[in-house]
C-alpha positions as CSV (number, residue, x, y, z in Angstrom):
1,X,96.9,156.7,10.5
2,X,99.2,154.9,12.6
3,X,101.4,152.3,10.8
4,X,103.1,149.5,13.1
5,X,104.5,146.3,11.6
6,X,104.9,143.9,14.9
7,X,107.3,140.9,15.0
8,X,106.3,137.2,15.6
9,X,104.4,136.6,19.1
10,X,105.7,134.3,21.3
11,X,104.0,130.7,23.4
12,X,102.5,131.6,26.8
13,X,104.9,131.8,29.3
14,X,101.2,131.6,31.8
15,X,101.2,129.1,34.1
16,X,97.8,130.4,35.5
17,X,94.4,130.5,34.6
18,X,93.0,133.7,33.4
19,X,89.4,134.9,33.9
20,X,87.5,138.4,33.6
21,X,88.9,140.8,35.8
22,X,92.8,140.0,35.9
23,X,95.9,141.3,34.6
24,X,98.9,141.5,33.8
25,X,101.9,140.7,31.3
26,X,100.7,137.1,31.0
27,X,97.0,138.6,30.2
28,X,99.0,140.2,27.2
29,X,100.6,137.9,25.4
30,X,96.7,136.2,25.4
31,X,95.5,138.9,23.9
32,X,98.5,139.3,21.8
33,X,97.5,135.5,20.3
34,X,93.9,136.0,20.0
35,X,94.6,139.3,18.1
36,X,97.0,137.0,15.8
37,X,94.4,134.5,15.3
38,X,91.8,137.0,14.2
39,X,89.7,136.9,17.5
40,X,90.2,140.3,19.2
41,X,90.5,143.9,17.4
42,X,93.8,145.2,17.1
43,X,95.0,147.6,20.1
44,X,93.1,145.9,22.8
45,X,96.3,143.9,24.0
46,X,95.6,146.4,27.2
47,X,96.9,143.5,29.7
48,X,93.6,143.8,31.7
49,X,90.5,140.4,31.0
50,X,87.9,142.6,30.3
51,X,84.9,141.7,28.5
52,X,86.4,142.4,25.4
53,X,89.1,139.6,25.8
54,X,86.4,137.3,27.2
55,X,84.3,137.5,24.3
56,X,87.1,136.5,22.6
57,X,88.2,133.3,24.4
58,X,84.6,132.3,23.8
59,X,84.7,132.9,20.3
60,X,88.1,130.9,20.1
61,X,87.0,128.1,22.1
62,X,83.6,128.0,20.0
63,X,85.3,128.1,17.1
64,X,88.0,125.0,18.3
65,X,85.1,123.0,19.9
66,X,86.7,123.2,23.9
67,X,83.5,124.9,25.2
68,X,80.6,126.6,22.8
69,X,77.5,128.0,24.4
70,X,75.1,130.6,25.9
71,X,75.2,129.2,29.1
72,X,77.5,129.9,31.7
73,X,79.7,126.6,32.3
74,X,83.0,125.9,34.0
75,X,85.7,127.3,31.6
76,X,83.7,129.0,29.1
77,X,85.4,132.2,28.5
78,X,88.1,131.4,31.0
79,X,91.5,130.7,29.6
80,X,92.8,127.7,31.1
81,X,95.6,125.3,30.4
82,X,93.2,124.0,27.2
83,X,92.7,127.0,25.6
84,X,96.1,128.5,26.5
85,X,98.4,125.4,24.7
86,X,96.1,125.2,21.7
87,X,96.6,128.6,20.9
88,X,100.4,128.2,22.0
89,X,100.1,125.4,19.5
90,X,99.3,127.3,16.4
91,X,102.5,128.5,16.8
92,X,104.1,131.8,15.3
93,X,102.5,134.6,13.4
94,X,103.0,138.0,11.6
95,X,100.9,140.9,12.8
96,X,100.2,143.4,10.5
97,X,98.8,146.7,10.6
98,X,95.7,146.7,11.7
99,X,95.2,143.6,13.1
100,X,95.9,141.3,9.7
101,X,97.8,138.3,10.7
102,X,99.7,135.9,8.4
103,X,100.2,132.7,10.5
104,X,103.3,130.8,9.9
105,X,104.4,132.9,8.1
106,X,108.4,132.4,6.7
107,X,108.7,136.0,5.1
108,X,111.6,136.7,2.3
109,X,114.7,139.4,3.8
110,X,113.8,143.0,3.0
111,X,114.7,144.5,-0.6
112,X,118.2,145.7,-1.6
113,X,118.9,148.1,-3.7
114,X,117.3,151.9,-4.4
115,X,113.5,151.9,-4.1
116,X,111.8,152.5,-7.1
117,X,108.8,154.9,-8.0
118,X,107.1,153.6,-11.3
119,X,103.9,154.3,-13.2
120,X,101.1,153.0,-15.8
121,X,100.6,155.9,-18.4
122,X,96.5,154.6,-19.7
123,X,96.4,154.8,-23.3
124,X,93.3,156.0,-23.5
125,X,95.0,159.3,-21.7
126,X,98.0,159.3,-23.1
127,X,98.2,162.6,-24.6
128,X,97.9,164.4,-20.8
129,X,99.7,160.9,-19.3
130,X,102.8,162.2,-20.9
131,X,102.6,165.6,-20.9
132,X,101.6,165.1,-16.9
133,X,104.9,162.8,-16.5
134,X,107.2,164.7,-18.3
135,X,108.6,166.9,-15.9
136,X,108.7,164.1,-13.3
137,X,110.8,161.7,-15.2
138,X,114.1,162.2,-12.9
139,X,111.7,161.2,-10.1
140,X,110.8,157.6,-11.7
141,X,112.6,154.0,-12.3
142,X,110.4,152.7,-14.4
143,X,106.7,154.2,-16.5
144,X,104.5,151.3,-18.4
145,X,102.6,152.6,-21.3
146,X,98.9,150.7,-21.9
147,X,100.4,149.0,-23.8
148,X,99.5,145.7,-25.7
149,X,96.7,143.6,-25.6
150,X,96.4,139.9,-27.2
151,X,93.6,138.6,-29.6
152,X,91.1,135.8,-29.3
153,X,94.2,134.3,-32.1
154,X,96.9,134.9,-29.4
155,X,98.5,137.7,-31.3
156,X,99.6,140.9,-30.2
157,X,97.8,144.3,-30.8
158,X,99.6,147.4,-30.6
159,X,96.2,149.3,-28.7
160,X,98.4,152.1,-27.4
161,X,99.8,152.6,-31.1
162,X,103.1,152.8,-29.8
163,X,104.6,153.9,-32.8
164,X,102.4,157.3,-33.0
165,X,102.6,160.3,-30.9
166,X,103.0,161.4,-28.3
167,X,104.9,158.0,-27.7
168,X,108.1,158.2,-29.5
169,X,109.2,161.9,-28.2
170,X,108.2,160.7,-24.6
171,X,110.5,157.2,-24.8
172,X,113.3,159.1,-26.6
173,X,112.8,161.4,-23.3
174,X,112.4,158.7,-20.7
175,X,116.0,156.7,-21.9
176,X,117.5,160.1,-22.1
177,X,116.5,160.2,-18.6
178,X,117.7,156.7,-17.7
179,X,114.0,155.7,-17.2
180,X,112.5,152.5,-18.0
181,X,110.4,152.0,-20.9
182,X,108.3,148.7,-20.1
183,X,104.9,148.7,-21.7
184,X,102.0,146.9,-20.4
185,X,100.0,143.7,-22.6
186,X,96.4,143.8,-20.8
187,X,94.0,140.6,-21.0
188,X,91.5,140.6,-19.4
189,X,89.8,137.4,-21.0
190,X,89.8,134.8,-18.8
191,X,88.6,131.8,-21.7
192,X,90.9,133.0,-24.2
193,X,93.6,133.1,-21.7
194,X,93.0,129.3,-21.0
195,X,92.7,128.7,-24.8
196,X,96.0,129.7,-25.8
197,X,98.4,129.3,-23.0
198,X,96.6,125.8,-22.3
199,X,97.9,125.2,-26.4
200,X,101.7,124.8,-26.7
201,X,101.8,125.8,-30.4
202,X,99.9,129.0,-29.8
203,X,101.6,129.3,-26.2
204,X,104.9,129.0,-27.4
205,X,104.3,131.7,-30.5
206,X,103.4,134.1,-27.9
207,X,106.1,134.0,-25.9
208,X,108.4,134.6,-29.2
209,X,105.9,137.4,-30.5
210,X,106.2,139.7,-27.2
211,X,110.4,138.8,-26.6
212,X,110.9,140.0,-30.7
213,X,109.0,143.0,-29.7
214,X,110.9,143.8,-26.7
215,X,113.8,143.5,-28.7
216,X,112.7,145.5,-31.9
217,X,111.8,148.3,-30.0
218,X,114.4,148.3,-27.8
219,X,112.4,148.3,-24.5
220,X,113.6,147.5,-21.2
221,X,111.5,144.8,-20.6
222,X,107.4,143.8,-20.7
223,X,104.4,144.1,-18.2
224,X,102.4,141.5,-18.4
225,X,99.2,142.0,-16.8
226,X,97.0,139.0,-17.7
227,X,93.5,139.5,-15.4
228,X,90.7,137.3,-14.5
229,X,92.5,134.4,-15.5
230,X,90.9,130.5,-14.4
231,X,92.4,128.8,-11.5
232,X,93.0,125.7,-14.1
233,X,95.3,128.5,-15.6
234,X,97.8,128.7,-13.1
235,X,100.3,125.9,-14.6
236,X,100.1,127.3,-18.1
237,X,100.4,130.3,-17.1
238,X,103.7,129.7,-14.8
239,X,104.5,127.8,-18.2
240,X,104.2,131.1,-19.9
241,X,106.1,132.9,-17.5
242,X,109.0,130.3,-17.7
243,X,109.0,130.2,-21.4
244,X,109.1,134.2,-22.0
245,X,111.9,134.8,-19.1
246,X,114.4,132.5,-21.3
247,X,113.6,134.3,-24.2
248,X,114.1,137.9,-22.7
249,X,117.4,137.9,-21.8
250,X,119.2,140.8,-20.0
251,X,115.6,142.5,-20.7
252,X,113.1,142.3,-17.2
253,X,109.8,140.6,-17.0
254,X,107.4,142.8,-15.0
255,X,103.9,141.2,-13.6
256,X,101.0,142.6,-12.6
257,X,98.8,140.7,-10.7
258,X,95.3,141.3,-9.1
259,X,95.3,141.1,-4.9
260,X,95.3,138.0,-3.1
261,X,93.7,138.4,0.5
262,X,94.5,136.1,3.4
263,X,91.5,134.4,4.9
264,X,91.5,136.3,8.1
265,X,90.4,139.3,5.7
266,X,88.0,137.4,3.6
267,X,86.0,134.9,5.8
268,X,85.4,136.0,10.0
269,X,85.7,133.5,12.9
270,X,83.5,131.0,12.7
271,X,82.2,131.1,9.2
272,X,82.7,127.7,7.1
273,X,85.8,128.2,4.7
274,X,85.1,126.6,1.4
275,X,87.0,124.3,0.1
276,X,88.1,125.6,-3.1
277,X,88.9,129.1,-1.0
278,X,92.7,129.0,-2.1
279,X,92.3,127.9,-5.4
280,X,94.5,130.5,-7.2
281,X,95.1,131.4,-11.0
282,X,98.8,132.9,-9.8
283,X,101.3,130.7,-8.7
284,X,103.1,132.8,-6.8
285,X,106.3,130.6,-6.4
286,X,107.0,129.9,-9.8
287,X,106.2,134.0,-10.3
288,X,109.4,134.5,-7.8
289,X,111.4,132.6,-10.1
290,X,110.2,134.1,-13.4
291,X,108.9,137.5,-12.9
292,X,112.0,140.4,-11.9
293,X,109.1,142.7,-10.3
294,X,105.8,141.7,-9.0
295,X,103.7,144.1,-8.9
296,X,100.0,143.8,-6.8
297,X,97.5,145.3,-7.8
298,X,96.5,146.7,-4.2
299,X,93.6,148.7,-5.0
300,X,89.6,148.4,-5.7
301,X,88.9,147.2,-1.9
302,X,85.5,147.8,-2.1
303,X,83.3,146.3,0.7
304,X,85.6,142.7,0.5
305,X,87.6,142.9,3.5
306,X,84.9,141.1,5.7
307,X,87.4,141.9,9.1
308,X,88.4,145.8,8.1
309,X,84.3,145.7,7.3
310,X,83.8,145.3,10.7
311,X,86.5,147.2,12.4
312,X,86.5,150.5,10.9
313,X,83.6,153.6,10.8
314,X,81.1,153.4,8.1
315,X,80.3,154.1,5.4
316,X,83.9,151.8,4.1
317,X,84.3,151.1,0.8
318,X,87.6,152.3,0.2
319,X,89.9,152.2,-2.7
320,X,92.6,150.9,-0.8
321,X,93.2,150.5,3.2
322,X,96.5,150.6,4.5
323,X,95.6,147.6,6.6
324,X,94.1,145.6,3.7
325,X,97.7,146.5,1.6
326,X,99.6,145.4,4.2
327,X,98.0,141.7,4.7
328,X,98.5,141.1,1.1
329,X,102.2,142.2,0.9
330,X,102.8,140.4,3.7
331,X,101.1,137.1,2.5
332,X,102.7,137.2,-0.7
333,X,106.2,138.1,0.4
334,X,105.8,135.0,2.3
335,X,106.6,133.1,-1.5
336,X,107.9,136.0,-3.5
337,X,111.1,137.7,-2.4
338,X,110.6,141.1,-1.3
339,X,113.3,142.6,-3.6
340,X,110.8,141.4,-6.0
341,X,107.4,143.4,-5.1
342,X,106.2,146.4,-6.1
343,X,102.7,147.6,-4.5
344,X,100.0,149.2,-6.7
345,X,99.0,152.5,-5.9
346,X,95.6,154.3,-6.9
347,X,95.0,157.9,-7.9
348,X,91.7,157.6,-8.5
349,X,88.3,157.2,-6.7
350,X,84.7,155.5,-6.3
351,X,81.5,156.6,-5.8
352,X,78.6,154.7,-4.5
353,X,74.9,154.8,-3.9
354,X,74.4,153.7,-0.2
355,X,71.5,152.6,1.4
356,X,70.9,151.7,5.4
357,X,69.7,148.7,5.9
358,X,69.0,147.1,9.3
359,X,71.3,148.7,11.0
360,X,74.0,148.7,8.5
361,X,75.1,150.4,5.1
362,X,74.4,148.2,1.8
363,X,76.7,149.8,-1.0
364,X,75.9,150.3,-4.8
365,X,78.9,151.0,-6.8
366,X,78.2,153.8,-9.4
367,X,81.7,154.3,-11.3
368,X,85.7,154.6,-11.1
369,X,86.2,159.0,-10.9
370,X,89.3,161.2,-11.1
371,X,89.6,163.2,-8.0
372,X,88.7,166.9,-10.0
373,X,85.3,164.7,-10.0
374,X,84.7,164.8,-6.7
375,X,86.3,167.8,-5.4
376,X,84.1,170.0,-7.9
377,X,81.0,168.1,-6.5
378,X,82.6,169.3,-2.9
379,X,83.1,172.8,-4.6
380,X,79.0,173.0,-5.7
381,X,77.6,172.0,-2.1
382,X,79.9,173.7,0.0
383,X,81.3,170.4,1.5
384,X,84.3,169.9,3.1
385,X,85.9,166.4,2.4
386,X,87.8,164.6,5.6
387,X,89.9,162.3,6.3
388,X,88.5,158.6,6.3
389,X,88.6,155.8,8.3
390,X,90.4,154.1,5.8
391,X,93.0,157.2,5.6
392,X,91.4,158.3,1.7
393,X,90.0,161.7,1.2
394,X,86.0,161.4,1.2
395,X,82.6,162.7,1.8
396,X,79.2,162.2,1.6
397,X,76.1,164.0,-0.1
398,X,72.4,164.1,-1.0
399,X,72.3,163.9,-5.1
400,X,69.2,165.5,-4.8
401,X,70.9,168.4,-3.5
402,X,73.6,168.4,-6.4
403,X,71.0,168.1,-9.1
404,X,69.3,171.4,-7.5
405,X,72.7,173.2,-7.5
406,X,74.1,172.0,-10.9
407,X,73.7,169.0,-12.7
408,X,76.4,167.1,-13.5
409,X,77.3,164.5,-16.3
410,X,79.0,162.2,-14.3
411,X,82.2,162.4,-16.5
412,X,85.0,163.5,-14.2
413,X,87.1,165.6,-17.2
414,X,84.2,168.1,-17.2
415,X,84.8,168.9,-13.3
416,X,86.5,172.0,-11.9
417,X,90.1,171.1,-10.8
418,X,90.3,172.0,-7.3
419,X,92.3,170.9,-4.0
420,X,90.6,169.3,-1.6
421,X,90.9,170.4,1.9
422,X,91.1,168.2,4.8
423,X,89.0,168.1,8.1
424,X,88.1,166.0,11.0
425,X,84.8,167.0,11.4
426,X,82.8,165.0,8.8
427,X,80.8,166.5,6.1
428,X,80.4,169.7,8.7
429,X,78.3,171.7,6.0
430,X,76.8,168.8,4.2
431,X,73.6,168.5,6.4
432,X,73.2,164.9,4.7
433,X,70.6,162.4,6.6
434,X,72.3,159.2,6.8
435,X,69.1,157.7,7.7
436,X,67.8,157.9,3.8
437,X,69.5,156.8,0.6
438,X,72.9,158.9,-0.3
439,X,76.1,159.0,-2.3
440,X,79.3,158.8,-0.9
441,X,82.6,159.2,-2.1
442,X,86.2,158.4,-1.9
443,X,89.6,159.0,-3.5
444,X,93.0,159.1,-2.9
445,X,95.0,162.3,-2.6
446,X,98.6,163.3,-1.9
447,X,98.0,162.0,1.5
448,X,96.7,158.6,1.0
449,X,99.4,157.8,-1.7
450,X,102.4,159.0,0.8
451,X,101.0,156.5,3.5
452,X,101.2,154.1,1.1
453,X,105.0,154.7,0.3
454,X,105.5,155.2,3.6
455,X,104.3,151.6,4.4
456,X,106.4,150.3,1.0
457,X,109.2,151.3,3.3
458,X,107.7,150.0,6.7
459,X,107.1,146.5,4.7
460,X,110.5,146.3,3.3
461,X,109.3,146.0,0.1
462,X,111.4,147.2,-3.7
463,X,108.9,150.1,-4.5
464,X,105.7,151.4,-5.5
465,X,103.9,151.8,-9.0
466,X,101.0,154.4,-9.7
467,X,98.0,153.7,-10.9
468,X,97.3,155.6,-13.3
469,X,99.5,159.1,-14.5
470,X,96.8,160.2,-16.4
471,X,97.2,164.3,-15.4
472,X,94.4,164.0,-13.6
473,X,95.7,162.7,-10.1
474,X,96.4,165.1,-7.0
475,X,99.2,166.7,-8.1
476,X,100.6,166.7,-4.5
477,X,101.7,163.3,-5.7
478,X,104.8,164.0,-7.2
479,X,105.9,166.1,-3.8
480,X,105.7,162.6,-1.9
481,X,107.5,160.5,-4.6
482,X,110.7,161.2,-3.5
C-alpha cells in the first residue's frame, strides 16, 4: 500500500468557471479541495471535470445549500465563482493517506529524539509473553506488563502478581538491558471510574497509591489505561492526570487511550452530525501536558470508518487500516505534541460471520484470534491467504467446509503454527460463494505491522507499541522492529 502524507492545499488561483469536460491545473487544485473536504475519493485529483468531479460539486453544493437537485439547473454541478470561494473559504487542510482530511489543522513539529519500539506483555500470557520477548529486549524502549487494575474501592490490585514469576527474572533482565519497566493499570469501568475520580478523597488516594508503587518497585514509570470512561469524566480525569504527574517525579506517566476518529471518517457528506458528536472522555490538551507518551490505541476498526467503508473492496472489517491510523494521529497531534505519541499496533486478528445483504456485506463479529488461528484454518482447506484491501493478511471460507475437514474449537492455542503465505489472487483454492452466508478473516502479520512503522515514521511521530507480545504474533515482527 502506497503511503503519502500531502501538505496543506492552497485557495483557487481559478478565475474561470469549471464544468464537465475541462482541464487543467486549475481543475486540480478543485479537486485537490473537494478531496480535502471529504467530497471526492482520494487519487482522482486527475486535472480533467469528469463525472467523477461533477458528482462531487453537486454533493458540495447540496450539502452548502448553493444549488441541490435532480434537475438540471444553471450552475448545478458547475463550479462557479460561488462554489469556488466557499470552498476557498474553508481554508487550509491536512490530507492524509487515503483521503482522511483534518481541516485546520495546526499540527505539533515532528518528534526528536530515537524512535521507540515498546510493548504490552498480557498477563494472562505472561509465561510465553516473556519467554517470547526475551531475546528481543535490545530491540525495545519500553515493555508494559498487564499490569494493575483498580477496585470498585479505588484501590489497586496487583492482577499480573507482579511479585511472582516469571516477572522478577524478566525485569531484573529488561533494566540489565536498559529497557523500561512501566506496567499497565486497566479499568475498564466506566461508573466506577466517574465514582472515584469524580471524589477528591478517593481521587486523591489514588494518585498517592499508584506514585508509592512506582517508587517501591522501582519502575520507570506507569501506564495508565483507563477505558470506556463517561464524557462527564474528562475534567476529573485530566484532574487525575495532573495530580499523579506531580507526584511521579523524574518517573514517566504513559497513557493509553482508545481512538478518536475525525468526522470525515465517522459521519459521510450530508448526513446530520449530532450534536453531542465530539463529546470526549479524553481531554487531549491537558493529556499533552500531563502524560510523557500518549499512546492510541489504533486498532479494533471494525466496520466504523463510514468513508474507508465505502472506498475500499469488501468484505472490510479490518483490524487496523493504515488510512484510518493515520487520520487519528493526525487529529490528535493537532493538541498533543508529536514527541509525545506512540501508535498502537495489533498482532492479532478478527473473525466474522458475514452475510450479503442488498447488495452489500452485513458483518457479525465472532471473536479476537491469534494468527496460528487462522493460518491452521488456511492449512485444513488448502486456502491461500492475500493481501487485503486494508493491507492485513486475510481470507475467506465456507465453515461448513471446515467442520467437514476438521472441527475446530475455536481457541486459537490449539492451532498449527504456520506462516501464512501471501497472494494476489483472492482465496484462489477456496471456491467460497459470496453469494451465501460465510466467515471471513483478518490479521496482522509481519507485513501489516511494518507498514505501520513505516507510517510512525512518515507521520513524524515518537514510536510504536505492540499490542500484544504474547508468543503468539508473526514472528516476522521482530525482523521489522528495527
Amino acid at each position: 500500500m502506497s503511503l503519502l502524507l500531502l501538505g496543506p492545499t492552497g485557495a483557487f488561483a481559478s478565475t474561470r468557471t469549471l464544468s464537465l469536460g475541462m482541464s487543467g491545473s486549475d481543475v486540480t487544485a478543485l479537486q485537490n479541495q473537494l478531496i480535502a473536504q471529504g467530497y471526492l475519493a482520494s487519487g482522482k485529483n486527475t486535472g480533467s471535470f469528469g463525472p467523477l468531479t461533477q458528482a462531487a460539486v453537486q454533493k458540495f453544493q447540496c450539502a452548502k445549500n448553493i444549488a441541490c437537485t435532480n434537475t438540471t439547473v444553471a450552475g448545478y454541478g458547475i463550479a462557479g465563482p460561488k462554489t469556488q470561494s466557499l470552498l476557498a473559504s474553508l481554508g487550509s487542510s491536512t490530507t492524509v493517506p487515503d483521503g482522511g482530511v483534518i481541516t485546520n489543522a495546526s499540527l505539533t513539529g515532528p518528534a526528536k529524539g530515537a524512535f521507540e519500539f515498546s510493548g504490552w506483555i498480557p498477563s494472562w500470557r505472561a509465561a510465553s509473553g516473556t519467554l517470547d520477548v526475551l531475546p528481543h529486549l535490545n530491540q525495545l524502549t519500553s515493555v508494559m506488563p498487564f499490569g494493575y487494575s483498580v477496585t470498585s474501592q479505588g484501590t489497586l490490585a496487583d492482577t499480573a502478581k507482579i511479585s511472582q514469576a516469571p516477572w522478577p527474572d524478566f525485569i531484573a533482565a529488561a533494566r540489565a538491558k536498559k529497557v523500561r519497566v512501566v506496567p499497565t493499570i486497566e479499568w475498564g469501568n466506566g461508573a466506577q471510574t466517574q465514582a472515584i475520580l469524580s471524589d477528591a478523597t478517593k481521587r486523591v488516594a489514588l494518585e498517592d497509591a499508584i506514585a508509592n508503587l512506582v517508587t517501591q518497585n522501582n519502575f520507570d514509570g506507569i501506564d495508565i489505561d483507563f477505558e470506556a470512561k463517561q464524557s462527564q469524566t474528562k475534567d476529573y480525569f485530566s484532574t487525575f492526570l495532573k495530580g499523579l504527574y506531580q507526584r511521579m517525579g523524574t518517573k514517566l506517566v504513559y497513557c493509553t487511550v482508545e481512538a478518536r476518529m475525525p468526522l470525515i471518517d465517522r459521519y459521510l457528506p450530508g448526513m446530520t452530525i449530532p450534536p453531542d458528536a465530539t463529546e470526549y472522555a479524553n481531554d487531549f490538551a491537558q493529556m499533552n501536558k500531563y502524560c510523557d507518551r500518549v499512546e492510541i490505541m489504533a486498532y479494533d476498526q471494525g466496520t466504523i470508518d463510514l468513508r474507508l467503508d465505502a472506498a475500499r473492496s469488501a468484505p472490510y472489517a479490518p483490524v487496523a487500516d493504515p488510512g484510518w491510523v493515520a487520520d487519528m494521529v493526525t487529529l490528535a497531534a493537532q493538541s498533543i505534541a508529536k514527541n509525545k505519541l506512540i501508535i498502537g499496533v495489533p498482532t492479532y486478528g478478527y473473525e466474522y460471520q458475514v452475510t450479503p445483504v442488498n447488495g452489500s456485506y452485513q458483518y457479525n463479529e465472532l471473536w479476537a484470534f491469534n494468527p496460528p488461528y487462522a493460518t491452521g484454518i488456511a492449512a485444513r482447506l488448502g486456502i491461500t491467504p492475500h493481501r487485503t484491501s486494508a493491507g492485513e493478511i486475510g481470507f475467506v471460507y465456507d465453515p461448513k467446509q471446515l467442520a467437514a475437514v476438521a472441527p475446530t474449537d475455536g481457541d486459537s492455542t490449539q492451532t498449527q503454527q504456520s506462516t501464512p503465505t501471501t497472494s494476489t489472487v483472492q482465496n484462489q483454492g477456496s471456491q467460497v460463494d459470496t453469494s451465501q452466508p460465510f466467515n471471513y478473516v483478518t490479521w496482522a502479520d509481519a507485513q501489516s505491522i511494518a507498514d505501520k512503522v513505516a507510517l510512525a515514521h512518515q507521520l513524524g511521530v515518537r514510536g510504536v507499541a505492540v499490542f500484544s507480545l504474547g508468543g503468539a504474533e508473526d514472528q516476522g515482527m521482530w525482523s521489522v522492529l528495527k
